[in-house]
C-alpha positions in Angstrom: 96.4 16.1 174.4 94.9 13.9 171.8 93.9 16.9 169.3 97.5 18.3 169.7 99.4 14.8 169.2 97.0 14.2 166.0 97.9 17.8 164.9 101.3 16.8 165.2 101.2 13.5 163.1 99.1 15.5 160.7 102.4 18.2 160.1 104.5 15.8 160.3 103.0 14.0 157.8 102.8 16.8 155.0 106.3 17.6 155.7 107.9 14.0 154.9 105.2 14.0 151.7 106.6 18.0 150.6 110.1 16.9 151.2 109.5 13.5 149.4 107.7 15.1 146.7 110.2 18.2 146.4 113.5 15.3 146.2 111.6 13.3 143.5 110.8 16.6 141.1 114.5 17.5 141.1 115.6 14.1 139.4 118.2 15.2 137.2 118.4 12.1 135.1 118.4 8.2 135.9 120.0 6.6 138.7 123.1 8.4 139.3 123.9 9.6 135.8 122.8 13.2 135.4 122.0 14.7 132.5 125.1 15.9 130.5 127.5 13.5 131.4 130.3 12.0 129.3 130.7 8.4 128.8 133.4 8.0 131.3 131.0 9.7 134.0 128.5 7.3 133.2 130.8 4.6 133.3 132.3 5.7 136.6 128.8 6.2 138.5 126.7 3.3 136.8 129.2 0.2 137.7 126.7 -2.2 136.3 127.1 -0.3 132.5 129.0 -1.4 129.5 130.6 0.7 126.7 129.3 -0.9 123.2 131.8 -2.0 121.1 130.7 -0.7 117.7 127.2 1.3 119.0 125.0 2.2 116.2 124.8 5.5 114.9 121.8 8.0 114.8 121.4 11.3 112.9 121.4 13.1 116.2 123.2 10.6 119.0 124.4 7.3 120.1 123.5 5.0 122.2 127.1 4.0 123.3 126.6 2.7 126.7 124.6 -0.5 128.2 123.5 -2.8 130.8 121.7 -6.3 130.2 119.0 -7.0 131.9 117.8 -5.1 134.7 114.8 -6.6 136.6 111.8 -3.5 137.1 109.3 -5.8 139.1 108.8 -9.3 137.4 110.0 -8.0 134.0 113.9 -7.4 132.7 114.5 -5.0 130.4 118.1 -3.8 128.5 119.2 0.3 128.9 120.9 2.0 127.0 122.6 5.5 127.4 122.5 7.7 124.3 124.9 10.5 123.9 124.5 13.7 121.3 127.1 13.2 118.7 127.9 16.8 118.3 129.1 17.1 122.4 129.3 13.5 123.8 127.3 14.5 126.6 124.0 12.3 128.2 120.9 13.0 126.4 118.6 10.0 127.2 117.8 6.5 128.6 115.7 3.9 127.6 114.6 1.0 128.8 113.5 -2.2 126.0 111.8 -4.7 127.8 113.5 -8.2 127.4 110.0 -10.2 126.4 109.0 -9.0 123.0 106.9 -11.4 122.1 104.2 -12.3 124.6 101.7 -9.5 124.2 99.7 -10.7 127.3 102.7 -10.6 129.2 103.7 -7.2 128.1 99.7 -6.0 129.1 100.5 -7.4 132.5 103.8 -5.8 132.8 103.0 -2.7 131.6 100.3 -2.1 134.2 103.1 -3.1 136.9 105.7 -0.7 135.8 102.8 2.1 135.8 102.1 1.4 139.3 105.5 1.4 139.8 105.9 4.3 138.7 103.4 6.1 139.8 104.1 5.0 143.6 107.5 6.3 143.1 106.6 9.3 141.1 103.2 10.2 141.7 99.9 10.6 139.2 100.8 10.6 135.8 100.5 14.0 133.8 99.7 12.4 130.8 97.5 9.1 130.3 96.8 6.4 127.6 96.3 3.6 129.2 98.0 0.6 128.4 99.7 2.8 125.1 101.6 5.5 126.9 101.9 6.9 130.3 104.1 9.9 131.2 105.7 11.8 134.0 106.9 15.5 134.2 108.9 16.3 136.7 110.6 20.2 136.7 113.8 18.6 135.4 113.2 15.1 133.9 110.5 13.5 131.5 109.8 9.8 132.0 107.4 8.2 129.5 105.8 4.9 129.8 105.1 3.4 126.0 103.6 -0.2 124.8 104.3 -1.0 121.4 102.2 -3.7 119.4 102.5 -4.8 116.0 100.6 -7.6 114.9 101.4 -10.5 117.4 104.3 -8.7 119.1 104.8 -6.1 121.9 107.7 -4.3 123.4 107.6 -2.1 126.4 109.8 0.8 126.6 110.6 3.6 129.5 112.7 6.9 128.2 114.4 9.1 131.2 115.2 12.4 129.2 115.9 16.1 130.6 112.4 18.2 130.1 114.8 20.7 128.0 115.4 17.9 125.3 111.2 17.4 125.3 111.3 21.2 124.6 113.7 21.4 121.8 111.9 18.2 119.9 109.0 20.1 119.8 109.9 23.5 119.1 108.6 23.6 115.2 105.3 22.4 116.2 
């Protein structure tokens, strides 16, 4: 009875990691947004966002949408939602950590966020540690990155549809 209720736990086990596992690959973009969404769908699914007044303009999109301070484990860190100015439509998220100054602090919150993310998402498929960390999963990209310069740091996370990672590199 013991070997068969062990057995048990044991399928039981692999199944909640599979399903777990299969739910997290099939991320379509971040939070609720998806990728490919206008504005307003943003706007409607993500109550915490924020249309930008007068966004800045990029050759290829615009980050149009925002929301101050979000708190990812003891950091807080500003997102915004950038849109490809030929459609309108959701092509990216990034994150920019609030602190940009304190570079210890930015060492110590960027090994959080990894283990963070790598609870939630699992190992890594790309590693350089304490520079940039990334995850693929069959739809999404999300990439880790600490920036130094001198005496400052920033920490940034980009959610972007694997698709867009595929187009950016095509003439390589």
């Amino acid at each position: 009875m013991r070997k068969l209720l062990c057995a048990f736990q044991i399928v039981f086990l692999f199944f909640f990691i599979s399903s777990t596992y299969a739910s997290i690959d099939k991320i379509l973009g971040w939070g609720k947004t998806i990728w490919g969404m206008t504005e307003e769908e943003v706007l409607k699914v993500e109550h915490r966002a924020f249309k930008f007044p007068n966004p800045e303009i990029y050759p290829e999109c615009t980050p149009s949408i925002g929301i101050k301070k979000i708190r990812i484990g003891t950091a807080e860190f500003d997102v915004k939602f950038l849109f490809w100015n030929n459609d309108k439509k959701l092509m990216k998220v990034i994150f920019s950590s609030f602190e940009k100054e304190n570079y210890l602090i930015n060492e110590k919150t960027f090994a959080n966020i990894e283990k963070l993310l790598t609870e939630k998402y699992g190992v890594p498929t790309y590693k350089d540690p304490m520079k940039e960390i990334s995850w693929n999963l069959s739809n999404t990209s999300i990439e880790l990155h600490h920036f130094r310069l001198r005496s400052q740091s920033e920490i940034n996370i980009y959610y972007k549809p694997i698709k867009s990672s595929l187009e950016e590199s095509k003439d390589l």
